[in-house]
N, C-alpha and C positions, 0 to 999 in steps of 0.2 A: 876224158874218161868220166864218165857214170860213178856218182858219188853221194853217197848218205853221211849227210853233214848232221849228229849229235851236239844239240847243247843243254847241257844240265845244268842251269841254273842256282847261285848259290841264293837261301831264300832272302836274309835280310836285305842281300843286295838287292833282288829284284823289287824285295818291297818297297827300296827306298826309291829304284828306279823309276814303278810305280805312282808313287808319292808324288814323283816330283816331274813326271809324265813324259821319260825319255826313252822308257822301257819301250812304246808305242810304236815312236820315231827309231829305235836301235833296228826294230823290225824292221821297220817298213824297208829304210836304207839298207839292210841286207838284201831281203825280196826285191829289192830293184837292183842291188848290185849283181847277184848269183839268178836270179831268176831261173829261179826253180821250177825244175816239174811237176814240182808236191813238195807237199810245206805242210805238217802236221804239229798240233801242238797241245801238250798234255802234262800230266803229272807222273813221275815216274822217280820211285823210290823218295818221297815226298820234299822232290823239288820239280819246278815248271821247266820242261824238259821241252826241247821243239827240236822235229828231225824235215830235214831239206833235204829232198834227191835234187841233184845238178850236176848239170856236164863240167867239169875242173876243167877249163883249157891249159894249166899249168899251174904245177905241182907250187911253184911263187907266187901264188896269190892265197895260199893258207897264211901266211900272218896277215896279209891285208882283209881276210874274210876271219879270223880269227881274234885280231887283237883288240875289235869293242866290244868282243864279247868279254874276254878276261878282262880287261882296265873297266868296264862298266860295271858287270855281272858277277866277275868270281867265279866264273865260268869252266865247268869241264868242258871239253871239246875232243870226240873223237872223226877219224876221216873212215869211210869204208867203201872200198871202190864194191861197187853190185853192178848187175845186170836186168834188163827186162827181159821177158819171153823172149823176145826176137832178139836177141843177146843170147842170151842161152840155146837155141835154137841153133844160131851159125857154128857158135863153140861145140856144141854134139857133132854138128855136120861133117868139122875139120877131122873128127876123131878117125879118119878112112875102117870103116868098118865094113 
């Protein structure tokens, strides 16, 4: 399933992550584990905020994509299954109209 992976960043944490230069590496090894189809990354309600679409092969690999975000970062984390056009597009189809 199609998935927009939220993370909200707590700041000191990230500063320190930052600091001490694992913030960099925490990325990297998520974009190579989840390999995402989009990875965007910003400030949002002033903490550094980064949202990932990705296919979830199963729903048990949220604590393994979840848990260096919280033990490193302080991290919120929300999952939200989405669609693209051609997602949205079948789902209209099924509607038998």
């Amino acid at each position: 399933m199609r998935v927009l992976l939220k993370v909200s960043m707590d700041t000191e944490k990230a500063n320190e992550a930052i600091s001490h230069g694992t913030l960099p590496k925490l990325i990297e090894q998520s974009m190579e584990q989840i390999k995402p189809e989009a990875a965007y990354f910003t400030a949002e309600n002033g903490q550094r905020t980064a949202y990932m679409v990705f296919d979830m092969q199963d729903s048990s690999l949220m604590p393994v994509i979840s848990e260096p975000f919280f033990q490193n970062l302080g991290a919120e984390i929300t999952y939200t299954p989405v669609m693209n056009y051609d997602d949205v597009q079948k789902g209209l189809s099924q509607l038998g109209r």
